[in-house]
C-alpha positions in Angstrom: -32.2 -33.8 -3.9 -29.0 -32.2 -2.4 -27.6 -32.9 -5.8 -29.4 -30.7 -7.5 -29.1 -27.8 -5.0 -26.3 -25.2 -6.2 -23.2 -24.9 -4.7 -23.7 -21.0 -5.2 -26.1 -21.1 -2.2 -24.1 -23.1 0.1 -22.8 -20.1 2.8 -19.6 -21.0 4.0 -19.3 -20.8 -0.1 -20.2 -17.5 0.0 -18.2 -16.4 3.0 -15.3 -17.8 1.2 -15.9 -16.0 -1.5 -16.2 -12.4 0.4 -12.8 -13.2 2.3 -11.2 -13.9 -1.4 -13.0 -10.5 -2.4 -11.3 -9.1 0.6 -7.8 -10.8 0.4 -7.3 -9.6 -3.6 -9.0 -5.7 -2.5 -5.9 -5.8 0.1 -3.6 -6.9 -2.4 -5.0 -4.6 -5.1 -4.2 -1.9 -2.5 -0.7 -2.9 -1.0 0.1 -2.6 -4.8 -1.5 0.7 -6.2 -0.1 2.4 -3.1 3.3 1.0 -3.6 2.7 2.3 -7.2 1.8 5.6 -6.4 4.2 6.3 -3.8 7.1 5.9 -6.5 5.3 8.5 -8.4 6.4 12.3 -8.5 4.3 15.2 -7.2 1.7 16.0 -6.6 0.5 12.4 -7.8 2.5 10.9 -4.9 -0.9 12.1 -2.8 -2.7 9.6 -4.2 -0.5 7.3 -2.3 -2.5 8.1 0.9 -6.0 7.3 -0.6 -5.0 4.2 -1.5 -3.0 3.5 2.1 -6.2 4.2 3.4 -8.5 2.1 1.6 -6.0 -1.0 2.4 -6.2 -0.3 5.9 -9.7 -0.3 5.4 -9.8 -3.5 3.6 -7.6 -4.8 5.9 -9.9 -4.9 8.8 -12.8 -5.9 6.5 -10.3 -9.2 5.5 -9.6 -9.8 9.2 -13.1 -9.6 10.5 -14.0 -12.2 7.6 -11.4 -14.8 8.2 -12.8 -14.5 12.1 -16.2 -16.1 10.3 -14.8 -18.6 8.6 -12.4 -21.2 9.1 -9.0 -20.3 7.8 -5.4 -20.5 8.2 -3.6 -18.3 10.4 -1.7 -17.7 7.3 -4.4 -15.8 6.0 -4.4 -13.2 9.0 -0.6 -13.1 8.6 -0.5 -12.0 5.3 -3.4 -9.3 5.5 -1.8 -7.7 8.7 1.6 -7.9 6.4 -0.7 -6.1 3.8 -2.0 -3.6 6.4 2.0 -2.4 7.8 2.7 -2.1 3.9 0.0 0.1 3.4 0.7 1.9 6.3 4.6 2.0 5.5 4.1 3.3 2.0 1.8 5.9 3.1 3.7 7.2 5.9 6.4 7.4 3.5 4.2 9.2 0.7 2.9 11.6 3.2 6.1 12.3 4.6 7.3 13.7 1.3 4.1 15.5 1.1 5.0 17.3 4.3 8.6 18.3 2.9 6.8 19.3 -0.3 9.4 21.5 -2.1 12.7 19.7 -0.7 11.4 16.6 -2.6 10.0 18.8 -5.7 13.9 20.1 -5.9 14.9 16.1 -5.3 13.0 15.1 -8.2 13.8 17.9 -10.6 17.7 17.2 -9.7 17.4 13.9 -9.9 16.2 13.5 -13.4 18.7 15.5 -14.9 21.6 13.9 -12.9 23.2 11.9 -15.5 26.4 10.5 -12.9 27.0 8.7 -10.1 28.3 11.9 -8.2 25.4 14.2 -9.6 23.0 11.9 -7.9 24.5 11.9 -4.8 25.1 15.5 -4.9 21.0 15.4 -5.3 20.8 13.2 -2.2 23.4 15.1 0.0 21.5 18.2 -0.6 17.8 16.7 -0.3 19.2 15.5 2.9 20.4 18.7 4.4 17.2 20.1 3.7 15.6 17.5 5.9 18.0 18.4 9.3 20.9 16.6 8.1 18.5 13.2 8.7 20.7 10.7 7.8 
């Protein structure tokens, strides 16, 4: 009779199955907010929802490998996820906060066409910051 059962009902299947829906929503975000943050404004502001939403996923992923048995591999890799996201948003929302010194980056750097003209962009975008370097 146990033959005929499906393996769809089995529930360590199904908890599998939720951590692998977790694990590739993590990855899904770690990549669209990598995406985004390489973006020019104002779309680089949609780097933040998606830094969010992997940190949200994150702990989702981590609370569902604690129900199942799984490689500590597995909670590597989604707290690796989780600093990403959190790196490329801090990042994203950094620029936001220096709105018009980047604005003036971007608009100098895409009609540098040397070497020296981009670092010329970079030396100024830099002073604008407090000389940051």
């Amino acid at each position: 009779m146990s033959q005929t059962e499906s393996p769809s009902t089995d529930p360590d299947l199904k908890k599998y199955r939720s951590l692998r829906d977790a694990l590739l929503w993590v990855a899904g975000m770690l990549l669209l907010t990598y995406l985004s943050s390489v973006l020019t404004l104002p779309w680089k502001s949609v780097a933040l929802l998606f830094a969010l939403a992997g940190l949200v996923w994150g702990v989702v992923a981590l609370v569902r490998t604690a129900h199942v048995k799984s490689p500590w591999l597995l909670r590597f890799a989604t707290a690796a996820a989780m600093v990403g996201c959190a790196v490329f948003g801090f990042v994203a929302s950094a620029q936001i906060l220096f709105w018009d010194a980047t604005e003036q980056f971007e608009q100098c750097t895409s009609s540098a066409l040397t070497e020296r003209s981009l670092k010329n962009c970079t030396g100024t975008y830099t002073e604008q910051l407090g000389g940051l370097r």
